[in-house]
N, C-alpha and C positions, 0 to 999 in steps of 0.2 A: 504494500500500500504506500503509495505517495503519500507528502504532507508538501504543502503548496502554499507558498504567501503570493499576494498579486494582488495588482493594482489595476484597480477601475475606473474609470473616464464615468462623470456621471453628465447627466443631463442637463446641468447646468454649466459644465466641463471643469466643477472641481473631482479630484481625486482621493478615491477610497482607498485603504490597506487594510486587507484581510488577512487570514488565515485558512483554509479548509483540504479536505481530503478528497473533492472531486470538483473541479474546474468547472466544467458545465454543469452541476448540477447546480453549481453556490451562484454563478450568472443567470439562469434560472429566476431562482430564489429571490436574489434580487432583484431583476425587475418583474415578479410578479407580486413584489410588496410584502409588508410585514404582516407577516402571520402566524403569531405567537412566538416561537423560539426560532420560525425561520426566516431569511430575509435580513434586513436590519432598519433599524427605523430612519436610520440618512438615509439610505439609498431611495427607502419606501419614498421622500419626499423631493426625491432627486434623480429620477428618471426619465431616460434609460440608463443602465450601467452596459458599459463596452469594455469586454476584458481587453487590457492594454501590455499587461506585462506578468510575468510571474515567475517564480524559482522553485523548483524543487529541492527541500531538504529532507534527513534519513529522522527525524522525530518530530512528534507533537510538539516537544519541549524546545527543539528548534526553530521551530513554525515559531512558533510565539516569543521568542525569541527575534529572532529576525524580523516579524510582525512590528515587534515596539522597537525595532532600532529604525524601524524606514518611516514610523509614525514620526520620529523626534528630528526629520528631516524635514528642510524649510521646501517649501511649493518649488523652487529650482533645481532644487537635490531631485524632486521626485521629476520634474520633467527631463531631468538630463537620464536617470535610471529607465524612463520609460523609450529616451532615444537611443541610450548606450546600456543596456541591460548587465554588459559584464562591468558597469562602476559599482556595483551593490559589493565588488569585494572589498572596494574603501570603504563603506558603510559598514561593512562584518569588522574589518580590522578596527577603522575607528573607535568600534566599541565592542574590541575583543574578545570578538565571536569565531570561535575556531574549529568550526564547524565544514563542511562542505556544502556549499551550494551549485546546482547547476541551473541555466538556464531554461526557460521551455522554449519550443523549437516554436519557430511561424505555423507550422503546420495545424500544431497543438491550440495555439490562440485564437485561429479563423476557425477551429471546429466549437469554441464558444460562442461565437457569434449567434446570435437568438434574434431572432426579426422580435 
């Protein structure tokens, strides 16, 4: 099983940072709105969401990890990680996370896409 952090283009064209264990379900999710545990209530009021980028790491505890180091990145951090996907290892390093990350492939991000 993957564990996946990635960033969402929403509807207003500010930017989400997740966590979760399947790509297109959690795009999905969100833009069908919040509905009780699933979805999230930004996105609910900020759609559509466009998966824009995202990493695979080897734990949950990773995930969320790497989750809050891209959350504590200013709006330019996150647009330069969504045009240069491999800077998030200065983001890992900066805040010495020694972990492995890899990217997800184009292939992987256009199979989220959800009309």
């Amino acid at each position: 099983m993957g564990y996946w952090v990635y960033l969402a283009r929403c509807g207003d064209n500010t930017i989400y940072t997740g966590a979760t264990t399947d790509l297109k379900r959690r795009v999905k999710e969100h833009n069908n709105g919040f509905t009780g545990h699933h979805g999230a209530k930004y996105t609910a009021a900020h759609r559509p969401v466009t998966l824009v980028q995202a990493w695979e790491v080897a734990s949950w505890s990773d995930a969320l990890k790497l989750e809050y180091a891209i959350k504590r990145c200013v709006r330019s951090e996150k647009d330069r990680l969504i045009k240069q996907p491999e800077q998030i290892h200065h983001v890992a390093e900066r805040r010495k996370l020694g972990f492995s990350i890899l990217e997800a492939t184009k292939e992987l991000l256009n199979q989220t896409d959800i009309p």
